[in-house]
N, C-alpha and C positions, 0 to 999 in steps of 0.2 A: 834852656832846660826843657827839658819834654815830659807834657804831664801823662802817667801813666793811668789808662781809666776802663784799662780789660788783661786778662790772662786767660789766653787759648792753650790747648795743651795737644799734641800728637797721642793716641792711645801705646798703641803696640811699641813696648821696650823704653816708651816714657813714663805710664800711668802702673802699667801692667807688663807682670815676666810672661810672656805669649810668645816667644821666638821656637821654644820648643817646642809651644802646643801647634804650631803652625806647620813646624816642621813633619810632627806626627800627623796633622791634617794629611799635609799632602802626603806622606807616605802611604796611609790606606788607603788614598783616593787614587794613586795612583798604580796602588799594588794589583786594581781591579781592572785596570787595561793594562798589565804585563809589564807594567812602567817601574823606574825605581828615580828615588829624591836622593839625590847625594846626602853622604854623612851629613851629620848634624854640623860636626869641624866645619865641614866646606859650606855650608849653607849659609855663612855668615856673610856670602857674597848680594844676599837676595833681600840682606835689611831694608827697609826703605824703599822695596820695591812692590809694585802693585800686585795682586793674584792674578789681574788679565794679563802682566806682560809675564807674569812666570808661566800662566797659564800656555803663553804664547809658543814660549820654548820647547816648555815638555811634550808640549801635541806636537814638535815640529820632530822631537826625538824618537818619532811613535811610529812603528814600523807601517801601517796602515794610515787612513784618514780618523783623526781626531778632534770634535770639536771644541776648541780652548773654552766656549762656553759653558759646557755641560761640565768639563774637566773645573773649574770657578764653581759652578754650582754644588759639584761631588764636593768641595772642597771644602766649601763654606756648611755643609749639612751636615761635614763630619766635626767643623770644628765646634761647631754649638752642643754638640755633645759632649766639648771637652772643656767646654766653660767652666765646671767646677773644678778643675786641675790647674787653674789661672788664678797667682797671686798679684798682689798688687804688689809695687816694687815700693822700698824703705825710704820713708815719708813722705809719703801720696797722702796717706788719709790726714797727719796733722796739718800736711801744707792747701791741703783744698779745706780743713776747716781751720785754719787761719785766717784765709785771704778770701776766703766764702761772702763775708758781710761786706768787705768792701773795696768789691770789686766786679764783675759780671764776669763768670767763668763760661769759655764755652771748649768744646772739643771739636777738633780739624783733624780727621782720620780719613788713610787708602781705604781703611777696610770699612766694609757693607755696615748701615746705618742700624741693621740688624743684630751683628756680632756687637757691636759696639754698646745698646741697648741691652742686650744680655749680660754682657758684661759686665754694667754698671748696676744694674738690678741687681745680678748676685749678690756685685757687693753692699749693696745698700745705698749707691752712691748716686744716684739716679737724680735726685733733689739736689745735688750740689750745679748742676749747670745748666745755663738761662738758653743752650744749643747747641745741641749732637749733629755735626753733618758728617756722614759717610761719603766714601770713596762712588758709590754707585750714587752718589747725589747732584757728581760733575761729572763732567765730558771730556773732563783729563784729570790724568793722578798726578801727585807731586813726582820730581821735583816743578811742576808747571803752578803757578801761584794759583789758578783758579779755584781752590778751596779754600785760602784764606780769604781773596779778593767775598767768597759768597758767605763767609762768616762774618766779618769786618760790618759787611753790608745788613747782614740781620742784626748786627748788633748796634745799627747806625752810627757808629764813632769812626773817627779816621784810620786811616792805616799804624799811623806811626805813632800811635799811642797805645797799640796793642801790643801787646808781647808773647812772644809762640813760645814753645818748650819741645822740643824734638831730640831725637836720639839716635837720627843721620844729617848721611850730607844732604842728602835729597829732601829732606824736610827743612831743612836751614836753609837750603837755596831757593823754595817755594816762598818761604814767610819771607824772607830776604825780598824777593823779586812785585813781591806782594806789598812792599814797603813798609813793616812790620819790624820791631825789634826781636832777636831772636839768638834764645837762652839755651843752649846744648849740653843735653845730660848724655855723655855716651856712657854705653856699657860695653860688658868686655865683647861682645857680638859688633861691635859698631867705636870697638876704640882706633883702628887704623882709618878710621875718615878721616877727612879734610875737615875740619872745622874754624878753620880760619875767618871762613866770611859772618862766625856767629861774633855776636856783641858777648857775651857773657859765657865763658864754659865752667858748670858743676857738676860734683860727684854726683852726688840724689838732690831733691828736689827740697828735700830737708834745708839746704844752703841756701835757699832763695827767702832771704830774712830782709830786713829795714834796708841792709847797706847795699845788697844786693841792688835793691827798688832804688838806691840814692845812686849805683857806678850806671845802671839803666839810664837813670831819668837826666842823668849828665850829658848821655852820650851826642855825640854831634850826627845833624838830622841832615 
């Protein structure tokens, strides 16, 4: 039996509906160097995926030299303006004041340590978690483990008594790799992933009750 003595959670499309706002991010950011973001439809290809390597694309689509940097920075400036257009997805707020008292919540986010801080501020949510690490906080984004392996460690418990909550494949295969149990809430943006390699798949995060913690803490390690 594996005792369970943390709950990390991915932000974008696990905590919080942000796929749109992101989407419109990059739409203005890029409508100002002649760029355009594929429909919204199509953008379901880029869940999961970092701002540097989409950043990476769309400068490579740019009929002149564009720096993926600055194109990350337009992107991120437009989107903290859209912070108040960002809902929390159905039952985040009762399941982080559930499991609040006992257990240490932390967040394992691509995106900048900034957005993620804004975000949680808005909602008031700021005091539910013992550590917010951002995508700009490691030197690889998921799917690569390196931001659970640096959450695990602030939180000094093992691997494999954490449990991640993510809403792709690229986040499952991080916490996964990271040796992490790892609980997948897709949504309809990120329902044709693979999620085979999670321990647990649910609707919202509402689901994640008693029994949940018990098919978890069963699982073989």
């Amino acid at each position: 039996m594996t005792t369970i003595k943390a709950l990390i959670f991915d932000m974008d499309g696990t905590l919080v509906d942000s796929e749109k706002t992101h989407w419109q991010a990059w739409k203005e950011t890029l409508a100002l160097h002649g760029l355009k973001v594929p429909d919204y439809g199509e953008f379901k290809k880029y869940v999961g995926v970092s701002d540097e390597q989409m950043a990476q694309e769309f400068s490579a689509a740019a009929p002149g030299e564009l720096d993926p940097a600055q194109l990350v920075h337009g992107k991120c400036r437009t989107y903290l303006k859209l912070v108040p257009e960002i809902s929390l997805l159905p039952g985040v707020r009762k399941t982080l004041d559930r499991w609040r008292d006992c257990y240490p919540l932390a967040i394992a986010s691509s995106s900048p340590h900034g957005e993620l801080v804004a975000i949680l501020g808005y909602h008031g949510l700021g005091d539910r978690f013992d550590h917010v690490v951002g995508g700009d906080m490691v030197a690889r984004k998921k799917p690569d483990p390196e931001i659970y392996q640096m959450v695990v460690g602030l939180l000094g418990l093992p691997a494999c008594s954490c449990v991640a909550f993510e809403d792709s494949q690229s986040g499952v295969a991080a916490a996964k790799d990271a040796g992490l149990l790892a609980v997948a809430v897709p949504h309809a943006m990120s329902a044709d992933h693979d999620f085979s390699g999670a321990d647990l798949l649910l609707d919202t995060l509402s689901e994640f009750d008693e029994e949940a913690l018990r098919q978890l803490s069963g699982r073989p390690r």
